[in-house]
Every structure is written in C-alpha cells, then in structure tokens.
C-alpha positions as CSV (number, residue, x, y, z in Angstrom):
1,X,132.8,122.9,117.6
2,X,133.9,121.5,121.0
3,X,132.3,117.7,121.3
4,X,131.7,117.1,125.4
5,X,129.8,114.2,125.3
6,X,130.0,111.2,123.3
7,X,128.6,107.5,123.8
8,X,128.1,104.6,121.0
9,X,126.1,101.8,121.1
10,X,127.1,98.8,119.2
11,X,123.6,97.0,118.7
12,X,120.0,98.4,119.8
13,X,118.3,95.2,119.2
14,X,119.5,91.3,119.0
15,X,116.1,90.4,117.3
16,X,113.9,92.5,115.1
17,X,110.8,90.7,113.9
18,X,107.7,90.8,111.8
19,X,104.6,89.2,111.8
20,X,103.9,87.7,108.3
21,X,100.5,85.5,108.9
22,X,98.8,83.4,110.7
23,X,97.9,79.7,109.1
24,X,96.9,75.9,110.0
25,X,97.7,77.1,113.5
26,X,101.2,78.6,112.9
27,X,102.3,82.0,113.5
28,X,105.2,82.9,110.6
29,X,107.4,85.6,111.3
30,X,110.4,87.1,109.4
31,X,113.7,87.4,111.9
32,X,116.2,90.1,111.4
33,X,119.1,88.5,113.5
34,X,122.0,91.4,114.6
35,X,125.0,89.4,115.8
36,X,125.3,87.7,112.1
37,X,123.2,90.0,109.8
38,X,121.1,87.7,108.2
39,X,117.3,87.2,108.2
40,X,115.3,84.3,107.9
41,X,111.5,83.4,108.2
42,X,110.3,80.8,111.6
43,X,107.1,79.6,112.2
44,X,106.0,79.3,115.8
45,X,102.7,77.4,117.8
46,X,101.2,79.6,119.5
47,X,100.1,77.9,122.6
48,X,97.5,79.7,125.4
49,X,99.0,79.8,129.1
50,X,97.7,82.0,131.8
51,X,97.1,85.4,130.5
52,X,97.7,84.8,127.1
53,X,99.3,83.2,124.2
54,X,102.9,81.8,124.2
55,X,104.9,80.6,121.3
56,X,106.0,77.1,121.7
57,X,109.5,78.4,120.0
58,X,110.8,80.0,123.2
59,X,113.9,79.5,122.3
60,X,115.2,78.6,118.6
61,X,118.7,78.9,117.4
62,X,119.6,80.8,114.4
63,X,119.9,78.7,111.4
64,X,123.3,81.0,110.0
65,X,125.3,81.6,113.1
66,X,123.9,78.9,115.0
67,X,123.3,81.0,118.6
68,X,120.2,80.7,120.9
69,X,118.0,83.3,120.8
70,X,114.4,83.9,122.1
71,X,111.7,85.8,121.3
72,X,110.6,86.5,125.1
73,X,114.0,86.0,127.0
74,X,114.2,89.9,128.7
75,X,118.1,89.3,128.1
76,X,116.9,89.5,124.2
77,X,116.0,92.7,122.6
78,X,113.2,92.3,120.0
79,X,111.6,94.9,117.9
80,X,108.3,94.3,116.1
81,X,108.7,96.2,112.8
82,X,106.4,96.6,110.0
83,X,107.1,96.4,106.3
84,X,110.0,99.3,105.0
85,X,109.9,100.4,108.5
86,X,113.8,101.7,109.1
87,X,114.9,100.1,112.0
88,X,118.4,101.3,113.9
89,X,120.7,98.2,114.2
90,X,123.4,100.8,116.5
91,X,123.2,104.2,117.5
92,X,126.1,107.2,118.2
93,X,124.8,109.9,120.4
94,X,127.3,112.9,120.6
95,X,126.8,116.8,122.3
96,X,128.6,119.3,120.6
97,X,129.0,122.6,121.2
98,X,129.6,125.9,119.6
99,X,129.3,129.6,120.4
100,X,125.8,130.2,121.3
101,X,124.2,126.5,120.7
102,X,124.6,123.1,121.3
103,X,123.7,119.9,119.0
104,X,122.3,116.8,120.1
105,X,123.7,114.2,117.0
106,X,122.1,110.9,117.0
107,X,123.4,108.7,113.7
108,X,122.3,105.3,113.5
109,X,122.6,102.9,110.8
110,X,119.4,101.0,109.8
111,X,117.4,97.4,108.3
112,X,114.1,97.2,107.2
113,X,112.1,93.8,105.8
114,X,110.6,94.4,102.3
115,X,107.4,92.7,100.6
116,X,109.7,89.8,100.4
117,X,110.2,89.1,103.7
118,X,113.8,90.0,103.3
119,X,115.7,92.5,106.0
120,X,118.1,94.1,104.2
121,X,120.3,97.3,104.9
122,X,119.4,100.7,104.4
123,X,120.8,103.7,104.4
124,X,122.1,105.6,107.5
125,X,120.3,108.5,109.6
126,X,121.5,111.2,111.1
127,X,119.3,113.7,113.2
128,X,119.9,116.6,115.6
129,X,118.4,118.7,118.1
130,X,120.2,122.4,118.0
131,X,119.5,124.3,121.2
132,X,120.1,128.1,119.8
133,X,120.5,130.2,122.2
134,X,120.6,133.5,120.3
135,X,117.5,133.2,118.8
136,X,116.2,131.0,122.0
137,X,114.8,128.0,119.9
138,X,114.8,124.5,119.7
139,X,115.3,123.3,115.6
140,X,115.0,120.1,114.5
141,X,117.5,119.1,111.8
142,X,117.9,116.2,110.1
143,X,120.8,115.3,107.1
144,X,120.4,114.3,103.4
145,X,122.1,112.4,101.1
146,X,125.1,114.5,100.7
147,X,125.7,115.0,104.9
148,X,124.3,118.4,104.3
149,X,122.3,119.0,107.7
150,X,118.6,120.5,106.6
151,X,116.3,122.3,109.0
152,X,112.9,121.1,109.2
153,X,111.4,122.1,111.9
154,X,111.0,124.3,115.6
155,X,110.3,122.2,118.2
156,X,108.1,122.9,121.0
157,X,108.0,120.8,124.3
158,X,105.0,119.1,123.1
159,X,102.4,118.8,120.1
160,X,103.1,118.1,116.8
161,X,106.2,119.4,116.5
162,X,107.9,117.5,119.0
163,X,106.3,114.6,117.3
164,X,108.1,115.0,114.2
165,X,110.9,113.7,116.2
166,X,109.9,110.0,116.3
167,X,107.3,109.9,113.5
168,X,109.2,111.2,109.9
169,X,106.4,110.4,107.7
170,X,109.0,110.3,104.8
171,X,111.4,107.8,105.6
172,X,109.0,105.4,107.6
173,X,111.2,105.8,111.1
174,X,107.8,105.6,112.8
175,X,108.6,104.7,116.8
176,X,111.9,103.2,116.3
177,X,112.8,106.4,114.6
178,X,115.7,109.5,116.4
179,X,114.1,109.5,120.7
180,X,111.8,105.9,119.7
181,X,112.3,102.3,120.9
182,X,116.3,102.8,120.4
183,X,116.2,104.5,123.6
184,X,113.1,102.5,125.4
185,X,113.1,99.9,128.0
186,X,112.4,97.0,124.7
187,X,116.1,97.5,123.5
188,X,119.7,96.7,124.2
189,X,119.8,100.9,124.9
190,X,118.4,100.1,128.1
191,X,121.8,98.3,129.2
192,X,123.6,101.4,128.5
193,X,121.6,103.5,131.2
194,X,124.8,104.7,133.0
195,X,126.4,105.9,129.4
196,X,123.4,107.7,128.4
197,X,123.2,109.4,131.5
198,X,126.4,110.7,131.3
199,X,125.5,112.0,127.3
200,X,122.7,113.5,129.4
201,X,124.1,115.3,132.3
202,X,127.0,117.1,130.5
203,X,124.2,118.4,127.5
204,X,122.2,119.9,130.6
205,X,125.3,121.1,132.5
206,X,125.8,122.8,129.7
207,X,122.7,123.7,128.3
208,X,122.4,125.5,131.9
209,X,125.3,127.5,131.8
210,X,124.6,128.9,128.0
211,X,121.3,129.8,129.1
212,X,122.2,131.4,132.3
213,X,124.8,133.4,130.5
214,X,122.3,134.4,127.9
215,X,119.7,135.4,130.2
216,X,121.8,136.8,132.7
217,X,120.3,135.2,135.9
218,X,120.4,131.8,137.5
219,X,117.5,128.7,135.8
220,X,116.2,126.6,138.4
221,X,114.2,123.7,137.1
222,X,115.9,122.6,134.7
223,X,116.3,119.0,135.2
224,X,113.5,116.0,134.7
225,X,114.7,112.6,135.0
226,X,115.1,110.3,132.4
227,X,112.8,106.9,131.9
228,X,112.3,104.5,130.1
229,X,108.6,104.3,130.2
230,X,108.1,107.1,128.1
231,X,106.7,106.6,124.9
232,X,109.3,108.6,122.6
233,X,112.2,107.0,124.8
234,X,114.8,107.3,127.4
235,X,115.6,111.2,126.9
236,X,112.2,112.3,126.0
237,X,111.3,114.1,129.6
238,X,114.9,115.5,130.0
239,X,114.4,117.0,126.5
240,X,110.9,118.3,126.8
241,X,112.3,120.2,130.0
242,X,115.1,121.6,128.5
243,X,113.2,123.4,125.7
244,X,110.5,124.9,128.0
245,X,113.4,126.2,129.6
246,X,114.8,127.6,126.6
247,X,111.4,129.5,125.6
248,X,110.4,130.4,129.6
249,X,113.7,130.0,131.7
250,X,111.5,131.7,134.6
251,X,108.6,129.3,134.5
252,X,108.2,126.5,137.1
253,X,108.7,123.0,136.1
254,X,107.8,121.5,132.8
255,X,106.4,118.8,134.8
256,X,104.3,120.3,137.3
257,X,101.7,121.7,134.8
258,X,98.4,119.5,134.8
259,X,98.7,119.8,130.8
260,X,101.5,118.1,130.8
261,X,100.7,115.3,133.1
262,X,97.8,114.9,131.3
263,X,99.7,114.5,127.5
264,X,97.2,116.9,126.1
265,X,99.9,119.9,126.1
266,X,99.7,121.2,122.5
267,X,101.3,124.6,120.6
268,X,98.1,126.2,120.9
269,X,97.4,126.4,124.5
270,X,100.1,128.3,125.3
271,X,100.1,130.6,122.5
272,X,103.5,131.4,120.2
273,X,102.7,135.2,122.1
274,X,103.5,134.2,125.3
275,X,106.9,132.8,124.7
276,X,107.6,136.2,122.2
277,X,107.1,138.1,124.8
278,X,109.3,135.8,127.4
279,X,112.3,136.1,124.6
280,X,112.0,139.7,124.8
281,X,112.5,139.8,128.6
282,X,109.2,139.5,130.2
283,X,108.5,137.2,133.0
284,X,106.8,134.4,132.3
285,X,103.7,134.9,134.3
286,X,103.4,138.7,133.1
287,X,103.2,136.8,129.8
288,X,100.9,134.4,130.4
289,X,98.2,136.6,132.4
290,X,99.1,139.4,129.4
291,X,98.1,136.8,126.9
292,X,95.0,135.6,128.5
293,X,93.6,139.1,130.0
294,X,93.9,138.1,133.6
295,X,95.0,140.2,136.5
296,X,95.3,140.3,140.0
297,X,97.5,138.8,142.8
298,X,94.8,135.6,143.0
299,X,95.9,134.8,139.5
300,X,99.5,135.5,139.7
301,X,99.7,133.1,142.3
302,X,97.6,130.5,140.6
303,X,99.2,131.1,137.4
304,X,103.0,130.7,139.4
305,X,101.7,127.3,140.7
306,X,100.0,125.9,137.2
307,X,99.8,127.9,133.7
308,X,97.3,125.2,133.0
309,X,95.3,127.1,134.4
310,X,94.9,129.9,132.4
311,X,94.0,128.1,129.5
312,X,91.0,126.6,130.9
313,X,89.8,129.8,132.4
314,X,89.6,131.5,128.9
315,X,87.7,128.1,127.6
316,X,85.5,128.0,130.2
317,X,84.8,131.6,131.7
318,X,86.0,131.2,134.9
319,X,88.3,133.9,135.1
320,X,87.0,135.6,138.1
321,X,87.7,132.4,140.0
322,X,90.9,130.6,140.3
323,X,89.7,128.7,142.9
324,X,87.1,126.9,141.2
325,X,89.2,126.5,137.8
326,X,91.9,124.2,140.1
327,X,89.3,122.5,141.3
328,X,88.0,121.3,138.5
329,X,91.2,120.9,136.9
330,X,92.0,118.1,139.6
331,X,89.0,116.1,138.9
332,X,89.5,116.1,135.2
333,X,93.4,115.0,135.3
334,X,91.8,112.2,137.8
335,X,89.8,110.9,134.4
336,X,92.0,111.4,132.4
337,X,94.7,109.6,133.6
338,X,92.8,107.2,134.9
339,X,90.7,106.4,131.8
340,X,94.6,106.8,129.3
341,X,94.7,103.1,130.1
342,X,91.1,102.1,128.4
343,X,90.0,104.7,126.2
344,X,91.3,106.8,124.0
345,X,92.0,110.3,125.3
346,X,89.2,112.7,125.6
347,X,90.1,115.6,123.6
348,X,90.4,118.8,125.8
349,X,88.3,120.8,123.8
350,X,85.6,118.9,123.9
351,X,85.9,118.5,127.5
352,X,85.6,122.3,127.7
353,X,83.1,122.9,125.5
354,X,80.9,120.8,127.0
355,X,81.8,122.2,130.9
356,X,81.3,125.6,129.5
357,X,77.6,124.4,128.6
358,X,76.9,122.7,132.0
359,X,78.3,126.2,133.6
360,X,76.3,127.9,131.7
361,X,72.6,125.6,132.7
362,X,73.6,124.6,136.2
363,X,75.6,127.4,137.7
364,X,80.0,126.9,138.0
365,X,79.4,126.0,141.9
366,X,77.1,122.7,140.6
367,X,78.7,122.1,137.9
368,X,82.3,121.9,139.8
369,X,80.7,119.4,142.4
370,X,78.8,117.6,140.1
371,X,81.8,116.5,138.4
372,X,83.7,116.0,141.9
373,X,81.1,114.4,143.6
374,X,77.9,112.8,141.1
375,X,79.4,110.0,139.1
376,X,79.8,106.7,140.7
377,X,83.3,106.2,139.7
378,X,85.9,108.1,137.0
379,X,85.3,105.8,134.4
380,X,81.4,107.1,134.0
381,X,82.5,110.7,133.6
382,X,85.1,109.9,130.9
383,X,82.2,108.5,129.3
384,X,80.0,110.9,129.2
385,X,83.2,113.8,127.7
386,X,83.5,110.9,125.1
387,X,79.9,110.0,123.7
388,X,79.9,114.1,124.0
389,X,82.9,113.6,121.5
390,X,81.6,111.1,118.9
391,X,79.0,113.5,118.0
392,X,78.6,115.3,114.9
393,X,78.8,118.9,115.2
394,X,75.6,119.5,114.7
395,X,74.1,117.3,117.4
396,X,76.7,118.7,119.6
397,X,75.0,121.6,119.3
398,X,71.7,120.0,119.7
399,X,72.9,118.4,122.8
400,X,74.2,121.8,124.4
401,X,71.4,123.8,123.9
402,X,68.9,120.7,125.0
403,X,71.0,120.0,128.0
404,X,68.6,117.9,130.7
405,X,66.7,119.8,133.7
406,X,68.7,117.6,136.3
407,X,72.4,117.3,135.7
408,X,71.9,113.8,136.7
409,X,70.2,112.7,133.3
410,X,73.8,114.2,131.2
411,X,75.0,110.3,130.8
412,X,71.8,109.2,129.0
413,X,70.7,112.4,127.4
414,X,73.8,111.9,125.5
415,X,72.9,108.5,124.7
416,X,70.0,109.5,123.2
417,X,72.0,112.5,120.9
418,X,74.2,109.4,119.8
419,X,71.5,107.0,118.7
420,X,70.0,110.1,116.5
421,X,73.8,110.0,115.6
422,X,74.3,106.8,114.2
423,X,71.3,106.8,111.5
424,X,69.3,103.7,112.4
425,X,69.4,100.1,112.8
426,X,72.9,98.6,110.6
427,X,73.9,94.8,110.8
428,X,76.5,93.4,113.0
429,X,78.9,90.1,112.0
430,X,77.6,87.1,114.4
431,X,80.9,85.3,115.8
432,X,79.9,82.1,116.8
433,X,83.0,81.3,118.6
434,X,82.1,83.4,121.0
435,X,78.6,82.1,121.6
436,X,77.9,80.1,124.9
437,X,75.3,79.2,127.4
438,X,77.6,78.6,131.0
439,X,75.1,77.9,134.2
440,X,72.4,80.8,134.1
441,X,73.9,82.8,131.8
442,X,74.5,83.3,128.0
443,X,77.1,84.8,126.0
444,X,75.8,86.6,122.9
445,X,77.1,87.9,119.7
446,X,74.4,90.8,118.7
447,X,73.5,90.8,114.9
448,X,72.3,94.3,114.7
449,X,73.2,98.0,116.4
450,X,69.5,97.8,117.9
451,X,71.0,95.3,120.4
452,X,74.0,97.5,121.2
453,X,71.7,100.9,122.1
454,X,69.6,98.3,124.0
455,X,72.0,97.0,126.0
456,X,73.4,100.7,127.4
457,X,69.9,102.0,127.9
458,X,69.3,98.6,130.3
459,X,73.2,98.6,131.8
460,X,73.2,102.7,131.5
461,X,76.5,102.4,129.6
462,X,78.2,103.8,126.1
463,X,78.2,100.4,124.2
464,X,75.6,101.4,122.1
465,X,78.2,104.4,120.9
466,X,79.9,101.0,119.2
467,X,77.8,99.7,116.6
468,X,79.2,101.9,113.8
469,X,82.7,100.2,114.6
470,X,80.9,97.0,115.2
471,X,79.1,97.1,112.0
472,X,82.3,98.3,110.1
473,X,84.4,95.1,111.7
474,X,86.3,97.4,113.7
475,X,84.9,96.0,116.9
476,X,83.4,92.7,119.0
477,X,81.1,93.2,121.5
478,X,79.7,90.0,123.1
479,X,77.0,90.5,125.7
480,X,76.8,88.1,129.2
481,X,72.6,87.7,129.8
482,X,70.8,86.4,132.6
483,X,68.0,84.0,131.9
484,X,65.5,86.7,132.1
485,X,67.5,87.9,128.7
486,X,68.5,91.1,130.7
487,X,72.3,92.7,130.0
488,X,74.4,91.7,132.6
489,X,78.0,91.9,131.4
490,X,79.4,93.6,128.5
491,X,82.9,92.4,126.5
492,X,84.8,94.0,123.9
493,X,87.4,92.1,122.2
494,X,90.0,93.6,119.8
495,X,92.4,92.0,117.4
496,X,95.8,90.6,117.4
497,X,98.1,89.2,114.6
498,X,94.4,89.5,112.7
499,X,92.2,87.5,114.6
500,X,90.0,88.1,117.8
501,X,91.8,87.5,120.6
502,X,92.1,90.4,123.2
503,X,89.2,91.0,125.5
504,X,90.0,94.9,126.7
505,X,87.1,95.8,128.4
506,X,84.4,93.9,130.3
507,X,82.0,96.1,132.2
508,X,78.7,95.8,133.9
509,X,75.5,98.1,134.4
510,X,77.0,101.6,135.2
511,X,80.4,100.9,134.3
512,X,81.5,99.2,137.3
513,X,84.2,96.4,136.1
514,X,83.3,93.1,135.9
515,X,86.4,92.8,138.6
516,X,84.3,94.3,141.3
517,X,82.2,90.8,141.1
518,X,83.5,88.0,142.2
519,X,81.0,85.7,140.7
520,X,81.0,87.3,137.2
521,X,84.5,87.9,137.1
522,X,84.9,83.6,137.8
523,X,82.1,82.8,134.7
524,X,84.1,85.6,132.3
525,X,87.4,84.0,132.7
526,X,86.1,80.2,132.2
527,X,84.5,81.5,128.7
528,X,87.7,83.6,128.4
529,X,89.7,79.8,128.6
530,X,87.3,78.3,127.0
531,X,87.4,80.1,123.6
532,X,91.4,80.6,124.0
533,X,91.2,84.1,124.4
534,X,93.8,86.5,126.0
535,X,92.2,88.7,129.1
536,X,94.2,92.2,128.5
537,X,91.7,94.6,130.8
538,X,92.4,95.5,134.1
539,X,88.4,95.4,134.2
540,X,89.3,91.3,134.7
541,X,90.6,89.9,138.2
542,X,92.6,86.8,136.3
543,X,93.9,85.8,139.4
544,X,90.6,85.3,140.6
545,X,89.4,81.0,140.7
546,X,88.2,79.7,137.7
547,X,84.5,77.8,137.5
C-alpha cells in the first residue's frame, strides 16, 4: 500500500481530569499530567463569579515536574474523563492507499484513572475507516491484540453505525474515542489544524479520483469543511460526505438535506434499497422516487433539491403535494434546531405521526399553516411534538383519535392525555435552599406533582409533564408566584459535580422566556446570586441589572 498522507501529534491533551467529590466546600479532582506522566489528586474552592462557578486554583503547578498548568487557561488542553474511560495521550493519523480502497489509520496510545484515583497506561488503539471502492462501502475496522485488523462494522453517513465510531461500548473510548475530543476544539488537536487539513485534502483528492474512475463520470460535491464544533470531531463532516458519496456519487450534497441539518438522519430513512440500486447504476433520484412510489417531474425536482423529502411524504401522505411537504419541512427544521439547545430532540416519528393525525382532522392546507402560523413562538410547538412523545402508546392513541374540534386547543389537550399519563398525585423533595420571598414575589419548591399540572394548566406550559422526573430526583422545578399565589415564572435546575446548581430553563405563561421581561429577568438573577447558583439558559438575560 502507497501511504500519501501522514501527520502525528505528539500530545492531545496537557491536562486530563476527573471529578472525585465534592466535600467541606472543596471540589477534589484526580489530574492526569502529559508533559511528565504522572497523576496526582488537587482540591480546589470553587468560588461563584458572574455566570458561574470558578475554582480558586486557576493556576497550580504540578507537584512532579514542577510546571504551571491551569484548569481554564485556553492555552491548556483539559479532558474531563470518567472512571476506565481510555483517553488518547497522542494520536498518528495516516491515508493509505491500495488498489481499489483507501484506509483512514488513526493509532493513539491511551491513560485512563481507575477506582483508585490512579491514571495509569493502557494499551494502544488502532482504528480505520476503509473506503472500498469495489464493493462501494464504508467498513469500520478496528485491530486486536495481535495487530490483526478486525471488521466490525459498515458505516453509513449517519445513525448508529456511524456512531460506533466514537462510542465502542467495549473498551470504554466513549467521546474521546477514534473522530471524539482528540480531534475537537477542547484539545491540543486543534493547534494542528493546518496538518490535519493537509491528512484531509490528499484522502479526498484521492478518494475523488478512485471514485470517479470507478463510476466512470465526474463527483461533484464531494467536499464539506471540516470544524471543530462538531460533536464527533474535526473530520466528522468531511467524513459523513465522503461516504454519501461513495453509496450516491450522483446525489446533491450531504449537507443540503434537511435530515441532515436536523441530526435526525438515520439508516432507515433512506432505506438500504435505495443505495442497492444506486451501486448497481441507477441514478440516485430514480432510486429514491423507485423506493418511495413517487413519480412525476414535480417530484423529481423536489427530490433533486431535498431527498428529505420523500421520507416525510410516505409518513405523512402527502405524496400528491411537494409543495406542501417543503413547507412544512421548513417550519419543522425551524423547531428543531431551535429547540436542540433546550430540549431534547423530538423524535421524527413522533413528529410524523402526530402531523399525519392533525392532516387527517383538519385538512393538510390547515394543518401546514397552523404549524407556520398558530404558535406564539417555536418553542410552544416543540412542546407540544414532545408531551405528544412522553405518552404511552396507548394514550397516544387516545390522544389521536380524540384530537380537539379547534386545532388551537392541541397544546392543552395533550396536557390533559399526560396528567391521565402520569397515574395521580406522587411526592416531590422540598429544597429549601431554594425557598425565598423577594418583594412581591415567592420562590417555591412544590412538594407534590399536583402543583406541577397546576402550574402549566395556569401558565399553559409542559411543567406538569415533569413530576415523574421530579418525583424520581431527576429534576428541580422551583416556581416564582405573585402574591395572589398565581404561577408567574417557572425554573428548572439540573445538577453539576452532584449538587443543584444549573438553572437551564426559566419560562413564563406560554413559554415566553423569562428574558423577554425585564423586571422578572432582574428578580430571577438576584435569587440566582443569592443561592450561588449558575444561570446556564439562554431563557436568562445575565447581563441584565441586578435588584
């Protein structure tokens, strides 16, 4: 094999850390430090700034080698690892190439911190992506104990498969694992943009001209920059591209299909069939509208511009109307993107399901601009695909076939499915911390789910979709009343280094973020101060003047 591209990388991280526990006001941590090797446990003050918790050991010099490090300097690399978590200390990323494929090597060798609080080495990895161009697939390999290189998977540009690449159950890689944090903007990788770019360019240069000369015609679309920002690493986009060209070298862009865009791109919703029939020839539009039972210049136009499409005109029933299909593709991309950042995203079948319903009682030409046009912000229709989501099947069902007379009513219809959902009235931990009275208002901690369905009814919000998680001690909710008693404001706060700490949502009636008023937003960040807590919402204006 002919190697064309080769680049090494001495050390991925200077630091890598993890949190032991948290005690008399002293955060412990076990630190894995590269330029000597050794490890050794520190215990820092945490000490609450603007925005959030700092620890007072900024800088601290290790106690072997004697350099300064930091835990926040951005010149310092630092990865948070859990317990037997393989972590890659450097990383040597070759592109070799043989007679009709080409292998992406990445060998690092590894640390991880045992039950002792020890980092110690560990063996080596050694992964590969082989580009086969004979059989046009992308095969994930990966090498045991005796260098011999195993096959363990095909990999499609997204879904599960392409997961594998980042998350080997087995040996605990997790995120820092073969395209992870190695390659992301939080390690030293990230100095060595200009080398990996190189590594990147000749594998699609010559990617390209293999597949060209398989094909026999000229790939356009082929390239997708690189960046850091996504969540599998530097060369996750680049990669993703490169195998949808290998299965649909005619298709347009990887990353001009909505699906994509919206990270919901699976195996299943472009079927296996449609890329069979691309390997045997067939253009990739004549396999897509083949594999979906769509004809017509209208669709092969559609279709050209975004696959996407196709799937949700089989889910929904739309296929005698393209037009409608894109249009209500756009609004949903709008909530899901927008709602990535503070919710968890909707799944797309649900989403369809539940359209296909509302087509079904209101007619596709009401439905469409209900959805465009009805709710008073994105935020409220993500909410009402996910309290859709949360129910069991069988009051899905329920809630389908009992859908409201005015489309209007969906939001608290649903509410009323999910209280039926939850089983009655379950007890909720008090946290007294978070207890206050501040001017005119009070800041409660409910004691029961009661309070929780109460409080959406009043504010016509989801909360009361929370009390199982509240209940479990999954959750904080803390309610902001007037002095009538009445919902005003509602908090969530989430965990970090095990105690309550993050507020990541604050809303008020119909989902409109406490942001939008200036009064609340002033009273929600004085409590916020007040009980030491860190404001991580964009729902919160912390710029805005304190009380």
């Amino acid at each position: 094999m002919e190697t064309i591209a080769h680049y090494y990388i001495p050390a991925v991280y200077d630091i890598v850390r993890r949190y032991v526990k948290y005690t008399y006001g002293k955060e412990q941590s076990a630190i894995y430090h590269h330029g000597c090797g050794e490890s050794f446990v520190g215990n820092f003050t945490p000490q609450y700034n603007v925005g959030g918790y700092m620890g007072s050991g900024r800088f601290f010099y290790c106690p072997f080698c004697g350099e300064e490090l930091s835990i926040y300097d951005d010149n310092v690399s630092t990865y948070f690892a859990k317990k037997d978590q393989l972590v890659p200390t450097d990383m040597d990323v070759s592109v070799k190439a043989g007679a009709d494929f080409i292998d992406l090597i990445f060998v690092s060798n590894t640390v991880a911190v045992d039950e002792t609080n020890v980092f110690t080495d560990r063996a080596a990895v050694r992964q590969k992506i082989r580009f086969d161009f004979k059989s046009r697939k992308a095969i994930f390999f990966r090498s045991n104990s005796t260098r011999k290189w195993e096959a363990i998977s095909e990999i499609f540009p997204a879904g599960k498969t392409f997961h594998l690449l980042t998350a080997l159950k087995d040996n605990a890689l997790d995120s820092a694992g073969f395209l992870g944090a190695f390659l992301n903007g939080s390690s030293r990788a990230s100095k060595h943009r200009d080398g990996l770019r190189n590594v990147l360019t000749a594998l699609r240069n010559a990617f390209k001209r293999k597949l060209e000369k398989t094909v026999g015609y000229k790939v356009r679309d082929v390239f997708a920059p690189p960046t850091a920002c996504n969540e599998k690493g530097y060369f996750e986009q680049p990669l993703r591209a490169m195998i949808w060209k290998l299965l649909a070298p005619d298709a347009s862009r990887l990353t001009q299909l909505t699906l994509y865009r919206l990270s919901t791109m699976n195996d299943n919703l472009l079927p296996a069939g449609v890329f069979e029939r691309t390997k045997k020839g067939t253009s990739f539009v004549d396999a897509v509208m083949s594999e979906f039972n769509l004809t017509g210049r209208v669709w092969r136009r559609a279709i050209t511009k975004d696959p996407s499409m196709a799937y949700f005109a089989k889910r929904i029933g739309f296929t005698d109307k393209p037009s409608l299909i894109m249009r209500l593709l756009e609004k949903i991309s709008d909530v899901f993107v927008f709602g990535r950042s503070i919710t968890p995203l909707v799944d797309l079948e649900e989403c369809t399901m539940l359209t296909k319903a509302m087509v079904k009682q209101y007619g596709d030409n009401r439905t469409v601009e209900f959805i465009e046009r009805r709710f008073d912000g994105d935020q409220a229709l993500a909410d009402v695909f996910l309290m859709f989501r949360g129910l069991s099947r069988f009051n899905k069902q329920n809630a389908i076939r009992n859908l409201p007379r005015r489309m209007r009513d969906i939001h608290d219809a649903l509410l009323v499915w999910q209280q039926r959902d939850r089983g009655g009235d379950l007890p909720i931990q008090v946290h007294k911390r978070f207890m206050a009275k501040m001017g005119e208002y009070r800041f409660i901690s409910p004691n029961n789910t009661n309070q929780l369905i109460d409080a959406g009814k009043r504010m016509h919000i989801c909360v009361g979709s929370y009390g199982r998680s509240c209940s479990d001690g999954d959750k904080v909710v803390v309610l902001v009343a007037n002095n009538n008693g009445a919902p005003v404001a509602c908090l969530e706060i989430a965990k970090q280094g095990g105690r309550w700490k993050k507020v990541v949502q604050a809303k008020l009636a119909y989902n409109k973020v406490v942001a939008s008023d200036g009064a609340m937003n002033a009273l929600v960040m004085d409590w916020i101060k007040s009980r030491k807590l860190i404001p991580a919402t964009r729902d919160i204006d912390i710029e805005a003047t304190v009380v």
